[in-house]
C-alpha positions, 0 to 999 in steps of 0.5 A, a space after each residue: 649819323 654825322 658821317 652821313 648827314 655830312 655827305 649828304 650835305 657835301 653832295 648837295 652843295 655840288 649839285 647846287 652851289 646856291 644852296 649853301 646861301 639857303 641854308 646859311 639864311 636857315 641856319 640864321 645868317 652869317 654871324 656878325 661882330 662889331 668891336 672896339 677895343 682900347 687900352 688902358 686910360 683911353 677914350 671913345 667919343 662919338 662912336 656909332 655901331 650899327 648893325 642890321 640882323 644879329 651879331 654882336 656889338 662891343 666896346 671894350 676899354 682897359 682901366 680908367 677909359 672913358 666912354 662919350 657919346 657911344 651908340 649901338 644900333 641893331 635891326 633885323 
């Protein structure tokens, strides 16, 4: 069955290139990621992440950091 479905698709996305656009919209988008990252005793300040549709938004610090002033923002 999976063999199948993947020709199908392989000989679809020949016929019509801008159907893997479709399809990805269908599939829910492409998959988006925002990240901040640091190490240990550091600090984020005045940070702003802003995304529009889904994916994923993430600070990330190590022992002792310090978060000021971080915003995430996500609309569909």
């Amino acid at each position: 069955m999976q063999q199948m479905l993947t020709q199908i698709l392989a000989k679809r996305l020949e016929e019509a290139p801008d159907f893997s656009k479709e399809l990805l919209a269908m599939l829910g988008g492409e998959k988006r990621l925002q990240e901040i990252i640091v190490g240990n005793e550091s600090t984020i300040k005045n940070v702003r992440q802003a995304m529009a549709g889904s994916g994923t938004q993430t600070i990330k610090g190590g022992d002792k950091t310090i978060v000021d002033n971080a915003t995430q923002e996500q609309t569909q």
